[in-house]
C-alpha positions in Angstrom: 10.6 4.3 1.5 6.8 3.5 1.8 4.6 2.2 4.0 2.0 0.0 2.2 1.8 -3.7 2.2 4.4 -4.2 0.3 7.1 -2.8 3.5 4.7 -4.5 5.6 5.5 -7.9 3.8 9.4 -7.2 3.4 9.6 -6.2 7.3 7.6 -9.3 7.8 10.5 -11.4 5.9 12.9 -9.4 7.7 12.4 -9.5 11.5 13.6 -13.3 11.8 16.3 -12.7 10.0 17.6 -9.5 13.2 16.9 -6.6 10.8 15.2 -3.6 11.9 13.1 -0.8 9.9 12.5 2.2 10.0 9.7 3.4 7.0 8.9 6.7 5.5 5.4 7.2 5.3 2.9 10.4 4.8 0.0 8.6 5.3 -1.9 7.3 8.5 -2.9 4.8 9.6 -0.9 3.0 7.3 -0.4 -1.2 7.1 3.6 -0.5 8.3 2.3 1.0 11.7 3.4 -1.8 13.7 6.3 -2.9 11.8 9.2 -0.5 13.1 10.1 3.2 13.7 8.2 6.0 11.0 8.9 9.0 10.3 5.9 10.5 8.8 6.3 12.8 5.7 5.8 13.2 2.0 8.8 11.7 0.1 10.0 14.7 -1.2 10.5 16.5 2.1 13.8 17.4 2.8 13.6 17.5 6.6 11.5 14.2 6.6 14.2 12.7 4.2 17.0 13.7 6.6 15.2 12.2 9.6 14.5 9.2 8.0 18.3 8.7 6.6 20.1 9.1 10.1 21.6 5.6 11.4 20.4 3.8 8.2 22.1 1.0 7.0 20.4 0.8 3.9 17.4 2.7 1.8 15.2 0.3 -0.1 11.6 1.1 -1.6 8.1 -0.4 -1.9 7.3 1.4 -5.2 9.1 2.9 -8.4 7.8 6.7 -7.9 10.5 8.0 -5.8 11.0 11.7 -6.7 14.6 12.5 -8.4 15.1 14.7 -5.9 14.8 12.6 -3.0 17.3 9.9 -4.0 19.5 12.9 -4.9 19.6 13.6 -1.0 20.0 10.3 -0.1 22.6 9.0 -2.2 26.4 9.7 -1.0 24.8 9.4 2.8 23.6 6.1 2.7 23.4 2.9 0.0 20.2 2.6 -2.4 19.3 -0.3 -4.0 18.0 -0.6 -6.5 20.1 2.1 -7.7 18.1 5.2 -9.1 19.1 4.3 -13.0 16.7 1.3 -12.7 14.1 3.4 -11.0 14.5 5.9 -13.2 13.6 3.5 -16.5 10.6 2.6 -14.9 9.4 5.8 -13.9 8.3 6.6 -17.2 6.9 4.3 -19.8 8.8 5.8 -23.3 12.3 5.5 -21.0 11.0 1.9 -20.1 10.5 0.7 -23.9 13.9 2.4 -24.7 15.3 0.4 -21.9 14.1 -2.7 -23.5 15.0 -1.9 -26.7 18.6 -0.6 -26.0 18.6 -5.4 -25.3 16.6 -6.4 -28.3 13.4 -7.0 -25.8 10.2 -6.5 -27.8 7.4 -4.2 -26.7 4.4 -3.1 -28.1 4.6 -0.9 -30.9 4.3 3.1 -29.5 4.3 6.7 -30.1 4.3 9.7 -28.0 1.4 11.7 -27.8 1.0 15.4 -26.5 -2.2 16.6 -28.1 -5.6 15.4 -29.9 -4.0 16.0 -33.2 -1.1 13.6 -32.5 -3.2 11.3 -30.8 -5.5 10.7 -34.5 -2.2 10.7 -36.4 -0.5 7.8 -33.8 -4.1 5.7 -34.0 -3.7 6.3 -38.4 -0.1 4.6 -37.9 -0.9 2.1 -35.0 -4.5 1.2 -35.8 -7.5 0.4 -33.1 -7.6 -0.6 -30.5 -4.8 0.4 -28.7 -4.4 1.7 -25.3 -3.8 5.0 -24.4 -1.8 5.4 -21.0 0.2 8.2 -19.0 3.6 7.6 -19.2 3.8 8.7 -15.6 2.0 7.2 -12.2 -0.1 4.7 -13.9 -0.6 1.4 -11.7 -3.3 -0.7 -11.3 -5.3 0.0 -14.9 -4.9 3.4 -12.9 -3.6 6.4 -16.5 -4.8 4.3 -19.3 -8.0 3.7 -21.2 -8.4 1.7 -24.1 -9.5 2.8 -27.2 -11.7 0.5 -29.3 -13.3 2.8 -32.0 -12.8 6.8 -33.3 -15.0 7.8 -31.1 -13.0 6.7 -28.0 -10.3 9.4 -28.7 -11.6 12.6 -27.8 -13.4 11.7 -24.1 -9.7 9.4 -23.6 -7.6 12.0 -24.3 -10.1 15.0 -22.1 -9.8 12.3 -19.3 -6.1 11.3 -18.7 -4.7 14.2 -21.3 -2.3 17.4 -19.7 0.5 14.9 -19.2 2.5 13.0 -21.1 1.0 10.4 -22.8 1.7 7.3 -25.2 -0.4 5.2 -27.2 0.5 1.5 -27.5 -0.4 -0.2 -30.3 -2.5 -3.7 -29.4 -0.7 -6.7 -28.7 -2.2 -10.0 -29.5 -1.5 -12.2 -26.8 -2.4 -15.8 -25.1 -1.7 -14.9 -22.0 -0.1 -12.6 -19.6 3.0 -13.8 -18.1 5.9 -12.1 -15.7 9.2 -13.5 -14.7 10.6 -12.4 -11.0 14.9 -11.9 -10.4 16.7 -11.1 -8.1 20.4 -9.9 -8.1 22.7 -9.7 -5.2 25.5 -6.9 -4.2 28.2 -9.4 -5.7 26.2 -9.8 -8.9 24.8 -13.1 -8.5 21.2 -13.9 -9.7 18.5 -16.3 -9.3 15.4 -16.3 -11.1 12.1 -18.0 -9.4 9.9 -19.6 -12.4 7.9 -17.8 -14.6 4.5 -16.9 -13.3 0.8 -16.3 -15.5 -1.3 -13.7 -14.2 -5.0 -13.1 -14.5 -6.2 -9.2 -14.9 -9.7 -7.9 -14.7 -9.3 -4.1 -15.9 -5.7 -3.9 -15.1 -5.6 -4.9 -11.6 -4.5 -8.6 -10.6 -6.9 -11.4 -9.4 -4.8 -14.3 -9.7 -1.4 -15.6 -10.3 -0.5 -18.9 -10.6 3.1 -20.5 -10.3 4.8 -22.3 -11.9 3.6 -20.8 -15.3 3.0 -24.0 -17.8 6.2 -23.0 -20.4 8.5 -24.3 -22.1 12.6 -24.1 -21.1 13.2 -21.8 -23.8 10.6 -19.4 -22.5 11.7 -19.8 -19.2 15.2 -18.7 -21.0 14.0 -16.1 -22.6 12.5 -14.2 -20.2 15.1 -14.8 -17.4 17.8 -13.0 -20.2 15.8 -10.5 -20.5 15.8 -9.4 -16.7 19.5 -10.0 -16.3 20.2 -7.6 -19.1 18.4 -5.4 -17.1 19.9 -6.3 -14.0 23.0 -5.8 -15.1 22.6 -2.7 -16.9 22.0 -0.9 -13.9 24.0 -3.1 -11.3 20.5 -3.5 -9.5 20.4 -4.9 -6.1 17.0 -6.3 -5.4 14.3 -8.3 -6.8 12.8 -6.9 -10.3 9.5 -7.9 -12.0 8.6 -7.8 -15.8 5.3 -8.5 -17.0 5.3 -9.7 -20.0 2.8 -10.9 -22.9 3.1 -14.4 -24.3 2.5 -13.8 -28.4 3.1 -16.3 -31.6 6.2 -14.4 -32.2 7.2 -15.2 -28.5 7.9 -13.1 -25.2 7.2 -9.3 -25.3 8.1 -6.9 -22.3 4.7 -4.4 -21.5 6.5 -3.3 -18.7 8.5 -3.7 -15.2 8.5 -2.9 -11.4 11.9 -2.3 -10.0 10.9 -3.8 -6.1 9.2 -6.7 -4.9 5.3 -7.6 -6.8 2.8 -8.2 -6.7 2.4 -11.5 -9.1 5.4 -12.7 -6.5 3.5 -13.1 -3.5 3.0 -16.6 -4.2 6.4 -17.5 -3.0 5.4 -16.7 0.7 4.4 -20.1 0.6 5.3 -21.4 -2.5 9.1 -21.1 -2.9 11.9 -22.2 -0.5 12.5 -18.5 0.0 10.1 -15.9 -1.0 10.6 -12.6 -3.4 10.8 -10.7 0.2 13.2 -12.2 2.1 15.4 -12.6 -1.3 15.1 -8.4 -1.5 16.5 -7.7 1.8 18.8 -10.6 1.4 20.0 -8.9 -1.6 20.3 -4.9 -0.6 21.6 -6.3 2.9 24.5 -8.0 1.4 23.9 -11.5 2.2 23.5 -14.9 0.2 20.8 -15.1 -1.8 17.9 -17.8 -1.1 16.9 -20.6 -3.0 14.5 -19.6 -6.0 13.1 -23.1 -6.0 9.6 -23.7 -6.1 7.1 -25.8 -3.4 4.8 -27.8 -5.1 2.3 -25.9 -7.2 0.7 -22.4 -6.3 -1.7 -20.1 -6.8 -2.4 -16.5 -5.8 -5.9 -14.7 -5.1 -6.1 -10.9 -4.5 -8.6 -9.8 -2.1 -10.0 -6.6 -3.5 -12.4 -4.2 -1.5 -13.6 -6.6 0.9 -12.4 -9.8 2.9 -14.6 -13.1 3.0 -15.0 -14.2 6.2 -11.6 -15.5 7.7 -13.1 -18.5 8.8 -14.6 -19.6 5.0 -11.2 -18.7 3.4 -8.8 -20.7 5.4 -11.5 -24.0 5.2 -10.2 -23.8 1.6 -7.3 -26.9 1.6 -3.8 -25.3 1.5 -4.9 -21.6 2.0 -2.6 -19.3 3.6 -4.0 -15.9 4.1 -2.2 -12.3 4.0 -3.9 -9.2 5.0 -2.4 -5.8 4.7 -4.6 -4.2 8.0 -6.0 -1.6 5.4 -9.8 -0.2 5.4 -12.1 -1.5 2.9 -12.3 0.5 -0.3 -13.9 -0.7 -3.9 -11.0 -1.8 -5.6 -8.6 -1.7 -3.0 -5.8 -4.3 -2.0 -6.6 -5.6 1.1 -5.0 -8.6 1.3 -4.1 -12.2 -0.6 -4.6 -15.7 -0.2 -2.1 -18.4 -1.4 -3.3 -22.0 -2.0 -0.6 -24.8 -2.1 -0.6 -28.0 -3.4 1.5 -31.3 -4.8 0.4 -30.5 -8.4 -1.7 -28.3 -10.5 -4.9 -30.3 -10.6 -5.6 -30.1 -7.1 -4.6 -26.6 -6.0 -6.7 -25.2 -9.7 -10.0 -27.1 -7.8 -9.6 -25.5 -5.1 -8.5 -22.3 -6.7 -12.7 -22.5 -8.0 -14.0 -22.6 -4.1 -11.8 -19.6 -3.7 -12.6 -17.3 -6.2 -16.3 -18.3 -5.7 -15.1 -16.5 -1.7 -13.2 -13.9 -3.0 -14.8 -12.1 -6.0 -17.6 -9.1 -5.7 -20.4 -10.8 -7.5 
């Protein structure tokens, strides 16, 4: 169910390994076009829903919004992983916390908010600045504004208010971190190593991978995704972001599919976080988790460099998602690869000097 770069990627991994797809997709042209059969419809149509089910082997998606409804129809008829608990929990952002908390994972301190009025009385208990956000549909620094003074509240609240909303207190944080599993029909898991991740008004530029971290945060965070896991007897690969404090790893929040922070181990793992998905929801052995050298991940947002100039960069492998050019918009990724750290964070520099709107 989807159609964007992230099915392209998974159908990608997939088509050496014999499967076929079939996507579910309203929009066109859309970066899946040429990746298998689509049936074009919104994801909560039921005759769409029906078409696309027929045959299937398997339903898998590309993002956590799935109507209720929709996996309602689909489940009995054909497998869904990961199962619609998990997608459920991530859905919306007070479910997500409880999630966490129901395993002793920290988050950020919260209340719900449904009008002005609670809004002051949540910033008197939580204190500025904290970040306002949708509890629903927010991606991408997309539902959220952050509030630095009392002034912030009122045109915050007119501009994302009429829904659901929560206020997060502020974390304090070195750096932001996420930790990628996987978890197979039989209940096996593999971790790959945790990742840190470089945001510029919520929306990834860069990832780099292996994370510099210790074992026991490398622990940590991998027990906090197989409590997850197995909660919900997820089948797939599942992302947590996470925020690397004093007081040690807290959970802001997670994506229950393939991410983008994994993208990385096209190149840089012995089998990347696509490949390991439909590996996983297919029923077969899990691939190695273990890691190629030293990577780094660079976003291409609203425009591509010229091919040429990118791939001169040593190491660079370049992903595009055959989308139109957009301010903002995901367009592609470049991975750089390298024996150790040093080397692939100098050429990381040439990159981002391609790469990033001036």
């Amino acid at each position: 169910m989807g159609g964007g770069q992230l099915g392209r990627m998974m159908a990608l991994a997939g088509r050496p390994l014999g499967l076929r797809f079939r996507f579910l997709e309203e929009k066109s042209p859309a970066p899946v076009d040429e990746m298998g059969e689509r049936v074009r419809g919104a994801y909560d149509d039921p005759e769409a829903l029906d078409a696309f089910a027929e045959g299937l082997d398997v339903v898998t998606y590309e993002f956590e919004n799935v109507p209720a409804a929709s996996t309602d129809r689909l489940e009995g008829r054909v497998p869904l992983h990961p199962s619609p608990s998990a997608l459920a929990m991530a859905q919306d952002r007070l479910h997500e916390k409880g999630g966490f908390a129901r395993h002793g994972i920290p988050t950020a301190p919260h209340r719900t908010v449904d009008s002005l009025h609670e809004l002051r009385e949540a910033v008197e208990e939580l204190g500025l600045p904290a970040i306002l956000k949708t509890r629903r549909f927010g991606y991408d620094g997309k539902g959220q504004k952050l509030l630095r003074e009392d002034g912030d509240l009122e045109p915050a609240f007119d501009d994302i208010g009429g829904v659901p909303l929560l206020l997060e207190g502020f974390v304090d944080f070195r750096r932001e971190l996420s930790i990628l599993s996987v978890r197979g029909r039989d209940g096996t898991c593999a971790f790959y190593p945790l990742v840190e991740n470089d945001h510029h008004q919520g929306i990834l530029w860069t990832s780099l991978a292996p994370a510099d971290v210790t074992g026991k945060q490398q622990a940590t965070a991998e027990g906090y995704a197989r409590s997850v896991l197995e909660e919900h007897d997820y089948v797939g690969v599942l992302a947590i972001e996470l925020f690397d404090t004093e007081d040690g790893l807290v959970a802001n929040e997670m994506a229950p599919r393939v991410h983008n922070s994994g993208h990385w181990t096209q190149d840089g793992a012995v089998c990347s976080q696509f490949e390991n998905h439909l590996r996983a929801v297919c029923g077969l052995p899990l691939g190695s988790t273990e890691v190629v050298g030293f990577s780094a991940m660079e976003n291409l947002l609203g425009t591509v460099p010229p091919v040429s100039e990118l791939l001169a960069v040593p190491g660079a492998h370049l992903h595009l998602y055959e989308k139109s050019p957009r301010p903002g918009r995901k367009l592609g990724h470049v991975n750089l690869v390298g024996d150790d750290r040093a080397a692939v964070a100098a050429r990381l520099e040439r990159l981002k000097q391609l790469a990033r709107p001036s």
